[in-house]
N, C-alpha and C positions, 0 to 999 in steps of 0.2 A: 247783085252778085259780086261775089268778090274781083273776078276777073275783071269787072267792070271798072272796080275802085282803086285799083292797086296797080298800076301800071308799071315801074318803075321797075329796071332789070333784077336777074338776079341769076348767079351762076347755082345754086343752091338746086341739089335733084328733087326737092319736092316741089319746083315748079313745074313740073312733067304729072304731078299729080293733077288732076279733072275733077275735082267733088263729085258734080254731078254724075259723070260717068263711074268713077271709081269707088264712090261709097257702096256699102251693103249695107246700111242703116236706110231704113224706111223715112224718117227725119231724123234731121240734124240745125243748129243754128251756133252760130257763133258769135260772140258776143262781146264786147269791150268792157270790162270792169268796172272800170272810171267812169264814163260814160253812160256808158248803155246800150250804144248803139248796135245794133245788128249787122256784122261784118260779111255775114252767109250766113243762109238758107236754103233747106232742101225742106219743101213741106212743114215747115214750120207750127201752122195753126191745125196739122191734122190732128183732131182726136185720137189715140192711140192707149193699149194700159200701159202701166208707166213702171211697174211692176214696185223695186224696192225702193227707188229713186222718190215714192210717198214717203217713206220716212225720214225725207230731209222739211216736211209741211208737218209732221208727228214730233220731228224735236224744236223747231222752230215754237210751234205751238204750247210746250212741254217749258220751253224755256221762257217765254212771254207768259207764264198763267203765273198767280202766285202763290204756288210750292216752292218751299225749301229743298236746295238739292240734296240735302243730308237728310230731309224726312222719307220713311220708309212705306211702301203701298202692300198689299197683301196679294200675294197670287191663288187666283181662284180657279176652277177647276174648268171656266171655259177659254180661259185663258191658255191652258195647257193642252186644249183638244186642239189648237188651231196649227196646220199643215207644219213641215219643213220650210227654210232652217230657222231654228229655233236652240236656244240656253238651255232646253231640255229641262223646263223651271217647275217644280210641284209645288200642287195645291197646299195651301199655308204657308210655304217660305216669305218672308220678309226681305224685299229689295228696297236699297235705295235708288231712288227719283236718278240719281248720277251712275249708279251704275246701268238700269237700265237706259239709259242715255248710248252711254258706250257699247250695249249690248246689241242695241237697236243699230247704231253707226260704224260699228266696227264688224260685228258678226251676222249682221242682218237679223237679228232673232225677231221672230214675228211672234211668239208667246211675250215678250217682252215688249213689245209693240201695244199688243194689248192690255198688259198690267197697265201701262202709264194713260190711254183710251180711259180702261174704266175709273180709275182712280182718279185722276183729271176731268174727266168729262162729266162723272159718273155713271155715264154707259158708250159703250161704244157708239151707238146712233148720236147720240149729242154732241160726242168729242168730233165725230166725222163731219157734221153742220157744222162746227167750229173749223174744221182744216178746210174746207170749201170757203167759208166767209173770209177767213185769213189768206186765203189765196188770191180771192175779188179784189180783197182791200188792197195787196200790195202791186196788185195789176196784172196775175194771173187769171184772168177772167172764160178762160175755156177750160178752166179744168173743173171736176168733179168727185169726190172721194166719198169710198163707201165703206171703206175700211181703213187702219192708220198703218197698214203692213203693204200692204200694193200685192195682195194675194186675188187672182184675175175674178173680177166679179159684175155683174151688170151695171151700168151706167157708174162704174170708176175709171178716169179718163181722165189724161191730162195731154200738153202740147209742148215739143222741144221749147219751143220760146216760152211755154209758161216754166217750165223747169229751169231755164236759162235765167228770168226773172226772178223765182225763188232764190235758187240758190244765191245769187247776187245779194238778193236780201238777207241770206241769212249768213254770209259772211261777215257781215257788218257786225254780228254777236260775236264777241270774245269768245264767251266759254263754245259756243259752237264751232267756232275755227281752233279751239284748242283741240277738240273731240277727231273732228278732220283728219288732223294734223299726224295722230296719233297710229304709229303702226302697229305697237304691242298693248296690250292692258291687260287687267284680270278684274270678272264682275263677280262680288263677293255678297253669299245670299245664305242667310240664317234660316234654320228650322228648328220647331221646339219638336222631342224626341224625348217623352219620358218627363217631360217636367223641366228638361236642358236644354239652352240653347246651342244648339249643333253649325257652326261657320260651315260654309263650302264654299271654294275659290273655282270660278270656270275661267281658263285661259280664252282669250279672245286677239283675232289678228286680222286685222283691215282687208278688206277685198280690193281696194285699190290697190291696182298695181303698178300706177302712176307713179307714187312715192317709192318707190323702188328703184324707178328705171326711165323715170323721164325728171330733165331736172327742169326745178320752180315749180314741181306739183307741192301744190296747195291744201288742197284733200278735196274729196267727191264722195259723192256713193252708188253704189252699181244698183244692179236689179237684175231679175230674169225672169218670166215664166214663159210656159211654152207657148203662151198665146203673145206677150208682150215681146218676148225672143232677149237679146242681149241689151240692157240699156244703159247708161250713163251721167252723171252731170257731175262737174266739178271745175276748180278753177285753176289756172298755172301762172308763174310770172315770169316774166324773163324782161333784163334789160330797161326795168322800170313799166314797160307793158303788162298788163291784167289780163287774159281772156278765157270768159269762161264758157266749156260746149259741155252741149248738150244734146245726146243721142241715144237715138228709141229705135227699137225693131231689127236689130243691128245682129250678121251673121259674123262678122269678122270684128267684135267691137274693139280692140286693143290697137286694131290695123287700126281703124275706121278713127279712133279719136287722136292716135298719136300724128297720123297724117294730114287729117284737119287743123291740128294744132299747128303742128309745123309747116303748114301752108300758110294758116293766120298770120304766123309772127313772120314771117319771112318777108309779107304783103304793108307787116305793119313798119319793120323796116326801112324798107325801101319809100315809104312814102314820109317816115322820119326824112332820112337823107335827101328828100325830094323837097321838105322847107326849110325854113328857116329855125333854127333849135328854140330863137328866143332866149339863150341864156345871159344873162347878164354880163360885163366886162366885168375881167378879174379884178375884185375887192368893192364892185360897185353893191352888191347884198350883203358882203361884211359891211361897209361902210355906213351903209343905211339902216343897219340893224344898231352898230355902234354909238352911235352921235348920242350925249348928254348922259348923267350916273347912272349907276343901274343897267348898263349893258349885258354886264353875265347875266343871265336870269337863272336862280334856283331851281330847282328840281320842280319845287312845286306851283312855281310861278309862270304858265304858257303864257304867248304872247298871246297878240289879240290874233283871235280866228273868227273871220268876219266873210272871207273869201276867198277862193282861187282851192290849192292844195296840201295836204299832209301826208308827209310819210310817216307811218305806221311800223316801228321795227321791232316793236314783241310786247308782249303782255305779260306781266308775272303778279301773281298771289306775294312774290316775297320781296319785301320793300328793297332789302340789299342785293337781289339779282337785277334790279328794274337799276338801281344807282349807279351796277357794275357798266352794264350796258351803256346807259346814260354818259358815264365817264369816256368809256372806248369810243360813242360816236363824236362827242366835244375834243379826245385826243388827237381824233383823225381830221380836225376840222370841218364839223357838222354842228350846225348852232341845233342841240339837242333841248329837249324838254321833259319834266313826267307831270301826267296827267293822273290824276287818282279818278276812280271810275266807282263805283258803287252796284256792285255783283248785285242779282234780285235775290240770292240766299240771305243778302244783308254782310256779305263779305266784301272787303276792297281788294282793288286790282289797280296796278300799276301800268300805266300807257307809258313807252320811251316811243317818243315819236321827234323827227325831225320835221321843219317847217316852222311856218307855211312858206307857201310860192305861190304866186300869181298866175302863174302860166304852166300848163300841163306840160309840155315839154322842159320846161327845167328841173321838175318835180320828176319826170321819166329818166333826164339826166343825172341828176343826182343820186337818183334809186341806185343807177347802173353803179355810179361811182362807190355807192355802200357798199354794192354788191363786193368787189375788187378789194376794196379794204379791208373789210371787216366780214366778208360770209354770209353776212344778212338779207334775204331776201325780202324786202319790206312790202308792204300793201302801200298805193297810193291810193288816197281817199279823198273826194271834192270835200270840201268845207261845208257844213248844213250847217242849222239853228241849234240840232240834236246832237253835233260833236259837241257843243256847250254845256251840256245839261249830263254831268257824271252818271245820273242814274237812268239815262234812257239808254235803250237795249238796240233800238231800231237798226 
């Protein structure tokens, strides 16, 4: 428990909050970004439905297959019988792969849910064995999915720590943390009428309301039904800190997660200031980056990433916003770098990322320092084999 771990004062009034006592979530788990680790827990591993919070395992899976996000799927007519809310989508229209994406994570549409099931899976049952198998794999191993919309149904079930898991996982995708991220969009769907193809634009606008009104939200996605109650999972930064909660069953959910959150970070604070930062002496990581020709590095020339961590400070489609960036974090004294990434449409994408650091607390400190400078609220990421390799998604 957290009270357990985090000892370290704090004049801060959400130390008078109790988890335990003061959530109205059934479970909840809190979890370190970078890491992994599990900060708090209330019920954790209970089975529970997980309501819309499955279609963050519907776009993860949607993004991992290989469809083109500009290829278009057909909407068929049991697609359109399935409950609220929904894009209100008719049989024949023609959507693309990306916009239901955005339809699914921004407006919850569960007809949309199911276009990309059949057309992906080629039926809902197979695509569902596939969001179950991808869940095992990444280490959510008590969950169960029976549908790709989280609309309440026998033995579909998942666990705050599995959704705490997921999600994690699936921040690591660009294009899924751009979807996140996202508070307005319009999902644009064609019908032929007459021999003519007929556009129709539907407005769409994120149910988080994190991004609104708690700062360093990241994006998430809600859920509800009446049997699952209010749910959540999504992830915040603050201060070079990551943590992403996750809550099921929940009567007060906005209380319930802003509170937990700001208990988190309070906890993660106070036990920064409780070691040692580990930051290097001033000019001793300029200087060891310096030494011998070849010290600026190019845009498209990262150093070695073998270990420790990277900051993460945006991602762009367009090579001259990724340069712009690039430039402002080297003007400010950030040895910056771009990374070219290879989208699964077969599109590139530009990583401006700062790093690496050897030690998680410099890489937390520096985040902070971006933050003050320049605005940018960046991801810290551990160094894998898979940040090496452009075209992996993981």
């Amino acid at each position: 428990m957290l009270a357990l771990l985090f000892t370290a004062p704090s004049v801060n009034s959400s130390w008078a909050f109790a988890p335990d006592q003061d959530l109205t979530a059934r479970a909840a788990v809190l979890m370190d970004a970078v890491t992994g680790k599990i900060l708090y827990q209330k019920d954790a591993n209970l089975r529970l439905p997980p309501a819309s919070t499955t279609k963050v395992v519907t776009t993860i899976l949607t993004l991992e297959s290989s469809r083109n996000l500009k290829q278009t799927l057909k909407v068929s007519k049991e697609a359109t019988r399935v409950p609220a809310s929904k894009l209100y989508l008719r049989p024949g229209q023609s959507i693309s792969v990306e916009e239901l994406l955005y339809g699914i994570m921004l407006a919850s549409a569960n007809d949309a849910a199911m276009v990309l099931a059949e057309g992906i899976g080629g039926s809902v049952e197979q695509f569902t064995e596939m969001m179950t198998k991808k869940a095992h794999q990444i280490g959510a191993t008590r969950s169960n999915f029976t549908n790709p919309h989280g609309l309440t149904a026998p033995d579909h079930y998942s666990t705050a720590k599995d959704l705490a898991i997921v999600f994690r996982y699936a921040m690591k995708n660009e294009i899924f943390r751009e979807i996140v991220q996202t508070k307005f969009s319009s999902v644009k769907t064609t019908a032929v009428v007459r021999k003519k193809v007929v556009p129709r634009r539907i407005s769409v606008r994120n149910h988080n309301r994190l991004l609104w009104n708690f700062d360093g939200a990241l994006g998430g996605k809600t859920g509800y039904t009446h049997a699952a109650q209010k749910c959540f999972v999504g992830a915040v930064q603050r201060n070079g800190a990551t943590l992403i909660v996750a809550i099921l069953g929940a009567r007060d959910l906005w209380n319930d997660t802003k509170r937990l959150l700001e208990y988190g970070f309070d906890r993660i604070n106070g036990l920064r200031a409780a070691q040692p930062t580990g930051k290097p002496a001033p000019g001793e990581q300029q200087a060891e980056r310096s030494e011998g020709p070849g010290s600026e590095l190019p845009p498209d020339e990262p150093p070695d990433l073998s270990d420790g961590y990277v900051l993460q400070v945006a991602t762009f489609r367009d090579r001259d916003r990724a340069e712009s960036v690039y430039r402002q974090m080297n003007d400010n004294g950030f040895e910056a770098f771009i990374e070219p990434t290879l989208l699964q449409r077969g599109e590139t994408a530009y990583r401006v990322r700062v790093g690496p650091y050897a030690e998680l607390p410099t890489a937390q400190e520096t985040a902070r320092d971006i933050l003050i400078k320049s605005g940018h609220k960046v991801l810290i990421l551990p160094i894998q084999p898979a940040l090496q390799n452009p075209g992996d998604q993981s």
